[in-house]
C-alpha positions in Angstrom: 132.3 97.2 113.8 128.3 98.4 114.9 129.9 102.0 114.5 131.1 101.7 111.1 128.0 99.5 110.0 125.9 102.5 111.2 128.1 105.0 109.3 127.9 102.9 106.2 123.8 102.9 106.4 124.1 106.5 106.7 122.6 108.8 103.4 125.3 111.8 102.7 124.1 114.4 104.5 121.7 112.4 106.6 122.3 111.7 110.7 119.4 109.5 110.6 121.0 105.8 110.8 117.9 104.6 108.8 119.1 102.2 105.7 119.8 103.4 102.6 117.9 102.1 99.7 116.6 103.1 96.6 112.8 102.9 97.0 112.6 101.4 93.3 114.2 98.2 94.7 110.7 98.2 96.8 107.6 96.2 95.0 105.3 98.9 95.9 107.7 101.9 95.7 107.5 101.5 91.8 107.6 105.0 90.3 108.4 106.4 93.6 112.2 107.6 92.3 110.7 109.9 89.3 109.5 113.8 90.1 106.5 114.3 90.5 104.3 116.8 88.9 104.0 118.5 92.0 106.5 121.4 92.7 107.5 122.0 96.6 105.1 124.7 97.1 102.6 123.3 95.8 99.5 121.6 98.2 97.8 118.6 99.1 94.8 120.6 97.8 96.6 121.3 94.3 97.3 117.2 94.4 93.7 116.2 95.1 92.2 118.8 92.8 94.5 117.3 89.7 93.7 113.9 90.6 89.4 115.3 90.7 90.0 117.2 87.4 91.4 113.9 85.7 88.2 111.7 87.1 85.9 114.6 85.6 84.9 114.8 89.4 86.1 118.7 90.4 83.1 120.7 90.2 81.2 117.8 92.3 83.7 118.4 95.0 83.7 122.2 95.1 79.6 122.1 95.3 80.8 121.1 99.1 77.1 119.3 99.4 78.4 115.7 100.5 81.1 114.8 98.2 82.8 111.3 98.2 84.7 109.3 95.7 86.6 106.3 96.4 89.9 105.5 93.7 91.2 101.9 93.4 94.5 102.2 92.1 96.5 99.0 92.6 98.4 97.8 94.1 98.2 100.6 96.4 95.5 101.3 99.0 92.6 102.6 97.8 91.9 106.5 98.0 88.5 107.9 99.3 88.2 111.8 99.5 84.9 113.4 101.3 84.3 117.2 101.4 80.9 117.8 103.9 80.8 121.7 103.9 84.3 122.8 104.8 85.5 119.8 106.0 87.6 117.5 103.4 89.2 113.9 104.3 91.6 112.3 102.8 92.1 109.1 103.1 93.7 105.4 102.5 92.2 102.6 103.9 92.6 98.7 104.4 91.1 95.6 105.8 91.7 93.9 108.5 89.7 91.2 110.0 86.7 92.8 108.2 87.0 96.5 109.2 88.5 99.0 107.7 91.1 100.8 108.8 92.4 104.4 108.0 96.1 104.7 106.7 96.5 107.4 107.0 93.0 109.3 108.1 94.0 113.9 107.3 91.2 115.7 107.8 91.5 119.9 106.0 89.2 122.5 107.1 88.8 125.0 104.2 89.6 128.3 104.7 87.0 131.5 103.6 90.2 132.3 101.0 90.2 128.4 99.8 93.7 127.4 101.3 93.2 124.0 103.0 94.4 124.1 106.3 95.2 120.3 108.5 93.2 119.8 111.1 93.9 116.1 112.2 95.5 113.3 111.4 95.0 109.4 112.6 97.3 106.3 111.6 96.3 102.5 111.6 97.7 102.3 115.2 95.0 104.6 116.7 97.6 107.6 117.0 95.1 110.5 116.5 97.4 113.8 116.4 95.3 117.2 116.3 96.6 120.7 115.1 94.3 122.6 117.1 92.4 122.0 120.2 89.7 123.7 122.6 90.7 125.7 126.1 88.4 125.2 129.0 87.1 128.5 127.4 86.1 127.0 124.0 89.2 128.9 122.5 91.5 127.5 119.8 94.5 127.2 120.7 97.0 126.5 117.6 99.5 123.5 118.2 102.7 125.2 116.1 104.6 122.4 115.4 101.8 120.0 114.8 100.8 122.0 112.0 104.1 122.4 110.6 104.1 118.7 111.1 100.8 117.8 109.2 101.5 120.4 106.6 104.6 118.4 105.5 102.9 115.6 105.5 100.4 116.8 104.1 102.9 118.3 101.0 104.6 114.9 100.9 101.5 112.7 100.8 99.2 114.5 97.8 103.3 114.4 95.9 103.3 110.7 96.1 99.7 110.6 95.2 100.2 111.9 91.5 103.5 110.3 91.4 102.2 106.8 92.0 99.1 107.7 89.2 96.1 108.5 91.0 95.3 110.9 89.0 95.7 108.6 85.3 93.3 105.9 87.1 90.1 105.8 85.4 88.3 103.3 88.1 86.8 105.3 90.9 83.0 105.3 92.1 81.7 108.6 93.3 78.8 109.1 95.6 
């Protein structure tokens, strides 16, 4: 009986035995089932510069002197995006016994040709996952997967961004 329980929770095509659910029968999964705006190719950097555009915030960001701006968009988490120099965070955060606490923490470095490449990511349990790191030399030394890893992520993460209206919200506060 576990066997064909398992087989039943099982997507078409999917080996995963995760359940199957539509993510619209999820209160904060609303609007989760339509496309989003954002094509497959198409970046977290594309994502967060629509959702700058549509706060009149863009050119503030690209200045790259200090940038923040934090979105409230209920009843998700709010977003806060930083750019110091070439260094851009994106990031969701919550409270929890007063502090707050990065869900998830990506960190971009971005490139002389303007591609936004992920550096880092960290998680509300503390998991801190790095696609580069220093040899005993001071080299880099490229973790491949990683940054396949954080790239889809990355892809996934700016998608469910527009899809879920962050860039319609008109409440933010830039600094």
């Amino acid at each position: 009986m576990r066997v064909m329980a398992a087989a039943a929770m099982l997507r078409p095509g999917c080996t995963s035995p995760r359940p199957a659910f539509r993510c619209s029968s999820l209160p904060f999964c609303e609007g989760m089932n339509k496309k989003a705006p954002l094509q497959k190719e198409e970046t977290m950097k594309t994502a967060i510069e629509k959702i700058l555009k549509s706060h009149n915030q863009l050119d503030a960001f690209n200045r790259g002197d200090g940038f923040h701006i934090r979105i409230v968009n209920e009843p998700y988490m709010p977003l806060s995006i930083e750019r110091h120099g070439s260094t851009v965070t994106v990031t969701h955060y919550f409270e929890a016994n007063g502090d707050l606490v990065p869900d998830p923490d990506m960190e971009f470095t971005v490139m002389p040709d303007g591609a936004w490449l992920p550096v880092a990511i960290q998680h509300s349990t503390g998991h801190y996952f790095r696609s580069f790191d220093l040899d005993d030399q001071g080299s880099q030394l490229v973790k491949p997967k990683m940054l396949r890893d954080l790239q889809s992520f990355a892809r996934q993460w700016g998608r469910n961004l527009i899809a879920q209206g962050f860039a319609r919200i008109i409440k933010a506060a830039a600094s």
